[in-house]
N, C-alpha and C positions, 0 to 999 in steps of 0.2 A: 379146765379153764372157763367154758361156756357156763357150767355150774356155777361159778363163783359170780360171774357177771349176772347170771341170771339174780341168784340169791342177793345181791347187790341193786340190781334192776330194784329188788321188790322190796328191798329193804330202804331205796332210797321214796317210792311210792307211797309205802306206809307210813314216812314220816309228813311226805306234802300232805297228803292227808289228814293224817293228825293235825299238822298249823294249821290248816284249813279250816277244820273242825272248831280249834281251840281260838279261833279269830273269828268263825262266825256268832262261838259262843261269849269272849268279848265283847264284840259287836251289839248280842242282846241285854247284855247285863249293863251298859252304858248307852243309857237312849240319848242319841242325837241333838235331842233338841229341850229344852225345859218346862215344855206342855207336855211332854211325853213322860219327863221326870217329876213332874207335880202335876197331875191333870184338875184336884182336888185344893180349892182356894174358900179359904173360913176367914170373916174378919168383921171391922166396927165398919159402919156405915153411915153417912150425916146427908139428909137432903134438905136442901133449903131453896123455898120456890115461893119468893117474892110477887112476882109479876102477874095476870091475872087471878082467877076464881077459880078451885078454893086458894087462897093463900095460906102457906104453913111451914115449918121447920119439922124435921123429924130425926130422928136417931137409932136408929138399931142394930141388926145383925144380917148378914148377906152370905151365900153358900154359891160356889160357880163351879161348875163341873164343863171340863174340857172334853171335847170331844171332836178328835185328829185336830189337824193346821185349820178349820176354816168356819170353827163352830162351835157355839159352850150354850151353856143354861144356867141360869142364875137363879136365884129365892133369895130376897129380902121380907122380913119382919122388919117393920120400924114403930117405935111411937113418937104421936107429935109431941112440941114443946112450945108450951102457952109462955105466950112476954106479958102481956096485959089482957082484962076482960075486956069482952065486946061492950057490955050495959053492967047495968048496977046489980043483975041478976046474977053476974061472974057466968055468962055462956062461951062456952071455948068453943071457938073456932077451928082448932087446930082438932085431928082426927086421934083420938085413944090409938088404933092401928091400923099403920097402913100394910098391905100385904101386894106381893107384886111375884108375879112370874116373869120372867124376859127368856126370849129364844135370841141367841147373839150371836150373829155373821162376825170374824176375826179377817186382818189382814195383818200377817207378822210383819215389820217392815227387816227383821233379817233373820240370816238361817236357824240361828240357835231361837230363834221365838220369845225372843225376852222380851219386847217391846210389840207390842198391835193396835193398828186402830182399829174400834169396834164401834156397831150397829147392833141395837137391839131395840125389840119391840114385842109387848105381853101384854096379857092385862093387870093391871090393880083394882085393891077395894078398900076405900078406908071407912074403919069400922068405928064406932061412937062419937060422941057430942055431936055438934052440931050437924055432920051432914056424915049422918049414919047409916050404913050400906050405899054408897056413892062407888059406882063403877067409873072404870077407867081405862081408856086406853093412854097405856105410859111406853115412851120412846126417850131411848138413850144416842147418844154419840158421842164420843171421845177414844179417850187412849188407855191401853192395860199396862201395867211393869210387872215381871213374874222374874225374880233373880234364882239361878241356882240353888244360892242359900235358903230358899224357902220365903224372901221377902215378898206380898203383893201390895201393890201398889193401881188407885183408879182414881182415872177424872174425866166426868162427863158432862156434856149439857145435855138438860131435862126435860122435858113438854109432855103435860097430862091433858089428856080429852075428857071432858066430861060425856058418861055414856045415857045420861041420866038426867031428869030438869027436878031443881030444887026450887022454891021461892027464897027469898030471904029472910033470914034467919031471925035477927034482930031488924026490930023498925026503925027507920030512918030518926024518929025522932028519942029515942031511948039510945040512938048510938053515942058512945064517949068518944071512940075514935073513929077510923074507918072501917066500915061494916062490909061484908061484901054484897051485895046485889043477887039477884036471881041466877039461876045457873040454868043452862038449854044443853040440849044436846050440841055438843060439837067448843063447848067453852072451854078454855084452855087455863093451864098454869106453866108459866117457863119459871126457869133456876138452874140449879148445878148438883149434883151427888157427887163426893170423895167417899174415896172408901180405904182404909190400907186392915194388910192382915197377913195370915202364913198358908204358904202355897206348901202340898203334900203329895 
């Protein structure tokens, strides 16, 4: 009779075990949270920054790698997009490529991490026409969306530092429309980046 209980004993051991086993392995095959299940986000990107020097429109491609709840890294390529010339020479103002690194602090506002507002700050460089090799420090703030289904979704406000002094470009009196001015260390451009694309 001890026998049987014992065998029983062990037989029922080895099944909690198993569930245990088969739930912790569950567990890993279904991450938690949607950073965990797409840490990898590729999409189009548009930034448009009206407001001080340089002034410019741009459009490209952005890459953000997550990494845990409270931190990602991003790459954008963009090239600018000219509305009108500066003078009669057709000098574009806007930058052939902007390039930018950002290091981004996240705060998920709930547990599955679908939704965070972010902080980031890197440098840029935009490269040709008129203000060629122009460094930058570039800062973000806004909000991320990362759905399940692999949607991402961004929107930020923008602020570039000029790291670097430029004169101006076009002369006051050859301008057709509004030209920009000298550029110093510490000159700014505000505006907004969107971005949507698929989270992996």
């Amino acid at each position: 009779m001890r026998r049987s209980h014992i065998i029983v004993a062990a037989a029922a051991l080895a099944c909690a075990l198993a569930g245990s086993t088969a739930r912790a392995d569950a567990d890993a095959s279904h991450p938690a949270t949607v950073r965990q299940a797409h840490p990898w986000g590729f999409g189009a990107s548009f930034s448009w920054l009206p407001t001080g020097r340089p002034a410019f429109a741009s459009v490209g491609v952005a890459a953000e790698r997550a990494l845990g709840r409270w931190f990602a890294l991003d790459l954008a390529l963009e090239n600018g997009l000219a509305t009108s010339a500066a003078d009669d020479a057709a000098t574009r103002l806007d930058p052939r490529l902007l390039a930018r690194l950002g290091a981004r602090a996240t705060l998920p506002l709930e547990r599955q991490e679908r939704v965070a507002l972010f902080a980031s700050a890197g440098p840029a460089l935009l490269v040709g026409n008129a203000y060629d090799r122009l460094p930058l420090a570039h800062l973000e703030a806004g909000v991320a969306l990362r759905t399940w289904s692999g949607l991402s979704l961004l929107g930020a406000a923008v602020a570039n530092f000029a790291l670097a002094r430029r004169q101006p470009v076009v002369p006051p009196a050859d301008c057709l429309l509004v030209c920009d001015g000298p550029i110093a260390y510490g000159t700014r451009s505000i505006g907004f980046r969107i971005g949507v694309g698929a989270a992996f």
